[in-house]
N, C-alpha and C positions, 0 to 999 in steps of 0.2 A: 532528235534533239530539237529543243523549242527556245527561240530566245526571248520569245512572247512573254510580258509579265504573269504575275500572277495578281490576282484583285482581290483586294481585301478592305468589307467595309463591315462598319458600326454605325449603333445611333450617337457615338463619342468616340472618347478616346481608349475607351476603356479595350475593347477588341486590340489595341497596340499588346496587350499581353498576350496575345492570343499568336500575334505578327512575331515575335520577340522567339517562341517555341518554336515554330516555323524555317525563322532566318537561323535559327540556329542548328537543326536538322537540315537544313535545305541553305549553307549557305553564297551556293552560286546563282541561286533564282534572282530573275528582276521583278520587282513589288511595286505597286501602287496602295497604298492605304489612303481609305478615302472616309472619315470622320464626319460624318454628318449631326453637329455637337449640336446647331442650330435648335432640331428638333429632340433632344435628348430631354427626358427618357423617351423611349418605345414604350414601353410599359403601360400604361394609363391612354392610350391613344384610343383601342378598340383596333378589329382584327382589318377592316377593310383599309383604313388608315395606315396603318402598317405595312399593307401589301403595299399599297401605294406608293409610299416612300422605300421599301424596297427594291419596286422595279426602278425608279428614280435612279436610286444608286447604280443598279444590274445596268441598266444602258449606259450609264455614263464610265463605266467600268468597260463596259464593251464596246463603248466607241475610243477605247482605250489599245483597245486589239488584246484585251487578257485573253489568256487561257482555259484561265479556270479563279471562278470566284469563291470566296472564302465568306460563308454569311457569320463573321464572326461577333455576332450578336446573338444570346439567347433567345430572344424575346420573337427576333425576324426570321430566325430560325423556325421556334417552334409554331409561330402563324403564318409564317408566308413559304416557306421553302417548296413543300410537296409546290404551289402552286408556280415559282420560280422553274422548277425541272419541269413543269408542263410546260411551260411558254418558251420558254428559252435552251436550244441545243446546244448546252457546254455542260460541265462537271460543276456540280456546285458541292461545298463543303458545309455542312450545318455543324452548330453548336447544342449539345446537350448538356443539363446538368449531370455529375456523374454518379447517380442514383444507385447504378449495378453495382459497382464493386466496393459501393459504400452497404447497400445491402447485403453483399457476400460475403463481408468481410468482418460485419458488426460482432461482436461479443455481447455486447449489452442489450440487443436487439431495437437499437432506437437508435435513428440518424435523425439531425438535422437539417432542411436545405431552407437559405438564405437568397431568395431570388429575387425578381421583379413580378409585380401584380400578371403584368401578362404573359412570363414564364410561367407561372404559378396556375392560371385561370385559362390555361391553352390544352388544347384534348390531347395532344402531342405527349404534353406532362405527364396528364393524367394517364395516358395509357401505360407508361413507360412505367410509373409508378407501382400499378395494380400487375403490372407485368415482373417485376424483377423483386416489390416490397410488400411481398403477399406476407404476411405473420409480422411484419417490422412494424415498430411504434414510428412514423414518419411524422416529425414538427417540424411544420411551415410555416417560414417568415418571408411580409415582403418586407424587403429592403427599403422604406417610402421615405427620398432624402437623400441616402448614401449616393445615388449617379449624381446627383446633385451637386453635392460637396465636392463630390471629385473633380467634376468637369468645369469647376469655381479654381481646382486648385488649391483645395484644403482638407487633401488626405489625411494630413495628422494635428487636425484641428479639435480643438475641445468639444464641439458640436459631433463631430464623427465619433472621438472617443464615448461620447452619453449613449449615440444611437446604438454604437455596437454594445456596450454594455446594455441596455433596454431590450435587443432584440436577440442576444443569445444568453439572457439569463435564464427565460422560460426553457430552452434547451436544456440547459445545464442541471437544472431541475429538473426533467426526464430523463435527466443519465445516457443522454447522448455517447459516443464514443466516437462518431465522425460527423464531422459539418461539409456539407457541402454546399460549394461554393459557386449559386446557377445565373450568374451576373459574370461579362468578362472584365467589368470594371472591378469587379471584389478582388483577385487576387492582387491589387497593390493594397490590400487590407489588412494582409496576412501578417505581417511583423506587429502590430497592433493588436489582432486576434489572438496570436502568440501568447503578448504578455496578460490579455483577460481573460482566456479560456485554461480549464485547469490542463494540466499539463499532457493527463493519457489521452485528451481528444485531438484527432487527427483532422487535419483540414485538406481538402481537394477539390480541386478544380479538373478541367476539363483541355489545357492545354497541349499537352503532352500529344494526347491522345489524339486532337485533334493534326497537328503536325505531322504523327506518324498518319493518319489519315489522306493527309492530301499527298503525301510524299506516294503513298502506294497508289494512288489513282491517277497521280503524273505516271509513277512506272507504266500503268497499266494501260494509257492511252501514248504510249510513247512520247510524252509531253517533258522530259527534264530538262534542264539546262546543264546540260557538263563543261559548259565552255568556261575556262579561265578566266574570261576577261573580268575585270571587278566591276561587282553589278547594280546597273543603276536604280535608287528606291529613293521614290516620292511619298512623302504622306499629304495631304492636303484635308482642309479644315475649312467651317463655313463657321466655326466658332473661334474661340481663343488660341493664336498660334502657340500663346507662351506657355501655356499647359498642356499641351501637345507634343512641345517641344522640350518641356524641363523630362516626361516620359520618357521620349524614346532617344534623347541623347545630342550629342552636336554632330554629332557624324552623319546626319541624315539630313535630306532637304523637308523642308517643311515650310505649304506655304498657305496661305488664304486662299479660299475660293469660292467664291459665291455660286451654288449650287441648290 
């Protein structure tokens, strides 16, 4: 048994959806979320920059005494991770879009994914794509804005309403049947996407997935926390606490931090 947190960061707040599946499968772990909104998006950085500000996080995470970190960002995921598990001896958790059983599962044979530029333009993607969406019609949007808006605090702003209509209409028009969703900020999108997407198309993301993920690689490095005691979780932000904080609830500490 381990009472060591678990670390979990973002280029925002968006990766809290990510935290949210996690605490819920898992929830006697102690957490740190560590929001680095400052520099959000990743997306448009370019790949060395990204590493950069990854490892940034990864140390300050483990000068934290975690366990095990959670790259719950797409974007630092798909450009920095392999390089994260070279440098550093812990367990790290990546983020993928969920391309597989969006392809497996098509009828129409055309998926959508709605990502960021550097999810999108990372060889991580690309492989994963020519790997699982070989004969699939695949329409690719970046999301350019959407982190944006969110990490502003205006999920359900008329400006979010136009983008999302603008960038899943060309979908819709290919007869998509599932959109995937390769940003962890987009699933607070989804009630939105709801009422403008026609109804037989399914939307997914990657949290789920990713939860049951760390949960088996705590079993497997005998890392859980079974202990009772009720567990303590920080989020901390170098950006706006208050949209940080309307996320993930009152129940939680959440504070500023210049990082």
């Amino acid at each position: 048994m381990s009472l060591q947190p678990i670390g979990i960061f973002d280029s925002g707040v968006g990766g809290t959806s990510i935290f949210k599946e996690i605490h819920s499968l898992l929830p006697t772990e102690n957490a740190i979320y560590l929001a680095d909104s400052a520099n959000a998006p990743y997306g448009p950085k370019g790949k060395d920059r990204i590493i950069a500000l990854s490892e940034k996080n990864t140390e300050y995470l483990l000068n934290k005494n975690c366990k095990l970190i959670v790259v719950a960002c797409n974007t630092a995921t798909t450009n920095a991770i392999q390089h994260l598990r070279a440098k550093y001896d812990m367990p790290f958790i990546g983020i993928e879009p969920a391309i597989k059983p969006a392809a497996l599962q098509t009828k129409t044979k055309a998926i959508g994914i709605l990502a960021t530029k550097g999810t999108l333009s990372s060889e991580l993607f690309s492989n994963t794509t020519q790997l699982y969406a070989n004969g699939i019609k695949v329409i690719e949007q970046e999301g350019e804005g959407i982190v944006q808006l969110i990490e502003a605090g205006r999920i359900n702003s008329i400006e979010m309403t136009a983008l999302l209509e603008m960038y899943t209409k060309p979908m819709v028009a290919a007869n998509i049947d599932y959109l995937v969703l390769g940003c962890t900020h987009y699933p607070y999108l989804i009630p939105q996407l709801i009422t403008i997407l026609p109804k037989h198309i399914k939307i997914i993301d990657s949290g789920l997935a990713v939860a049951k993920q760390t949960k088996a690689v705590l079993e497997q490095n005998r890392l859980l926390n079974e202990s009772l005691i009720q567990p303590e979780i920080n989020f901390y932000t170098n950006g706006n606490t208050a949209v940080l904080k309307a996320l993930v609830g009152d129940n939680f500490n959440v504070e500023y931090l210049s990082f």
